[in-house]
C-alpha positions in Angstrom: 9.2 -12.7 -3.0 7.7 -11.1 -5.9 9.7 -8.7 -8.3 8.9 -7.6 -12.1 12.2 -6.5 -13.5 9.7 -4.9 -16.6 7.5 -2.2 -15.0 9.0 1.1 -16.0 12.4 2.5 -14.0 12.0 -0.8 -11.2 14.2 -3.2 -12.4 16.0 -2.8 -9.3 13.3 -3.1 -7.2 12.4 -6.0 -5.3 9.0 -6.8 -3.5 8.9 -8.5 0.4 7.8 -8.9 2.9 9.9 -7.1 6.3 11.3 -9.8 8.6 13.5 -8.2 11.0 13.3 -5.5 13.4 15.4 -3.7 11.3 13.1 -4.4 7.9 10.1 -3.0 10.2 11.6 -0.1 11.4 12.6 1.3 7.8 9.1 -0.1 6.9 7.5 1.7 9.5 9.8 5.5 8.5 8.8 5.6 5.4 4.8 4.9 6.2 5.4 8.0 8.7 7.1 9.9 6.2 4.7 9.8 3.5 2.0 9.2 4.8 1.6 11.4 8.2 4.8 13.7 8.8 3.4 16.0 6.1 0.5 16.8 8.1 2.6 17.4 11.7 1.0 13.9 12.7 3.2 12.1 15.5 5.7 9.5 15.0 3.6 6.1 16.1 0.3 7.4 14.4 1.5 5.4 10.9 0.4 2.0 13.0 -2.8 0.8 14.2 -4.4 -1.9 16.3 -4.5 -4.6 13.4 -0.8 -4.6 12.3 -0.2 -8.1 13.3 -3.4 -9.1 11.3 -1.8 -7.3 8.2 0.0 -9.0 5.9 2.7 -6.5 4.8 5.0 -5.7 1.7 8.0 -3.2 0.7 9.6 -2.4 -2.0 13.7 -2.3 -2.1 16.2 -0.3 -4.3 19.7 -1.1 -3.0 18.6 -2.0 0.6 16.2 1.4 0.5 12.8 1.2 1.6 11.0 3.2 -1.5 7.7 2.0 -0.7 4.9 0.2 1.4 1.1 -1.6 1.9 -0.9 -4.1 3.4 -3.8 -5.8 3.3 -6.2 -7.5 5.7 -8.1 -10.6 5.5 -12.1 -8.4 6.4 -14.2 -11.2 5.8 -15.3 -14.7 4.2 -14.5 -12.8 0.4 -12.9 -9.9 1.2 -9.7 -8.4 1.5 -8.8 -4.2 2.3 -5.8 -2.6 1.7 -4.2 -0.3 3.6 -1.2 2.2 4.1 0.2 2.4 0.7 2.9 4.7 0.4 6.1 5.2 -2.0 8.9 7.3 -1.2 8.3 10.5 -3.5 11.2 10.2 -5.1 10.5 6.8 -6.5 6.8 8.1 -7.6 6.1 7.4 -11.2 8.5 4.7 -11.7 6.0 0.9 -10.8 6.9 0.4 -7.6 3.3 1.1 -6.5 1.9 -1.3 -9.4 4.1 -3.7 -8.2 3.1 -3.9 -4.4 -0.2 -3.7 -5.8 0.1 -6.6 -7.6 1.8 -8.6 -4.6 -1.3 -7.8 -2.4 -3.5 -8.6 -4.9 -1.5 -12.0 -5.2 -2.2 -12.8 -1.9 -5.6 -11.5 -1.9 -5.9 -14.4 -4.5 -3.8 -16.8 -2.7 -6.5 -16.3 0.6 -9.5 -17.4 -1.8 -10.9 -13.5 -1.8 -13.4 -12.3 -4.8 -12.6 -8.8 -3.6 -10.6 -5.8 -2.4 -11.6 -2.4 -1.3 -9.8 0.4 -0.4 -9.4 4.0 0.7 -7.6 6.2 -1.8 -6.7 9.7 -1.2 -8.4 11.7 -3.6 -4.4 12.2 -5.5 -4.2 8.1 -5.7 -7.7 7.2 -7.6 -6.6 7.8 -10.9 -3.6 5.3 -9.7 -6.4 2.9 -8.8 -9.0 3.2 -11.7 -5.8 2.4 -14.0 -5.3 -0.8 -11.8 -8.6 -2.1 -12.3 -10.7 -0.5 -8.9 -14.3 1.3 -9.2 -14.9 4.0 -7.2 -17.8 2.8 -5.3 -18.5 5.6 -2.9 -17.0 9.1 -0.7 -15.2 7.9 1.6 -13.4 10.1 5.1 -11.2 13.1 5.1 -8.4 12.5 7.0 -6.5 15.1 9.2 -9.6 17.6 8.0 -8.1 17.9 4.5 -7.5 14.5 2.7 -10.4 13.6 1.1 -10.6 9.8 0.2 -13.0 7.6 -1.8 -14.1 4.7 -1.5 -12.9 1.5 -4.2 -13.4 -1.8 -4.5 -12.4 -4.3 -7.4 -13.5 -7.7 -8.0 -10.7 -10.4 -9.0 
């Protein structure tokens, strides 16, 4: 478990992993809310094929899920990240810097020189800040959400 009592309003927040059904399934809501109910996209499209190849984390504020990610081993030095989402009303306050920090922990932990990412267009200034490089375009998901692609070396 990883928490930073010092980054900004998250002294409450702790960082985890989800271990029960339970865990997953408020994992798994707010993925879908923030990340796919705003553009009408089906309950069950917030997972993919590699979800037991992820290795995941969420963020707590009095036993609420505020936010998400993931990341997946890719290769012999690199790691991606995936699916990072905080609860809107939690935006602002470090509890993205803080699963940031736990995936890049374990990112370490796994012997990787890098990460990359897709960030939506809205997260890259999140991103440069944390030490990524916009290294390309990347997709535009649902026809709308343009993404680039990052990368940082550890």
């Amino acid at each position: 478990m990883v928490s930073n009592a010092s980054i900004n309003d998250s002294k409450d927040v702790t960082i985890c992993s989800p271990k029960t059904d339970q865990d997953f399934l408020n994992y798994y809501q707010l993925r879908w809310e923030v990340l796919r109910k705003p553009w009408g996209q089906p309950k069950g499209s917030e997972k993919d094929s590699h979800e037991s190849n992820f290795y995941h984390l969420m963020a707590e504020k009095s036993s609420e899920v505020v936010g998400v990610g993931c990341i997946r081993v890719l290769d012999n030095d690199v790691a991606q990240i995936r699916f990072m989402a905080v609860s809107p009303k939690h935006n602002k306050k470090g509890v993205g810097k803080m699963i940031l920090k736990g995936l890049e922990e374990y990112a370490g932990r796994k012997k990787k020189a890098r990460i990359k990412l897709y960030a939506r267009e809205t997260a890259v200034p999140f991103y440069l800040k944390s030490g990524y490089n916009i290294i390309g375009d990347g997709y535009t998901f649902f026809e709308v959400i343009k993404h680039k692609q990052m990368e940082k070396t550890l």
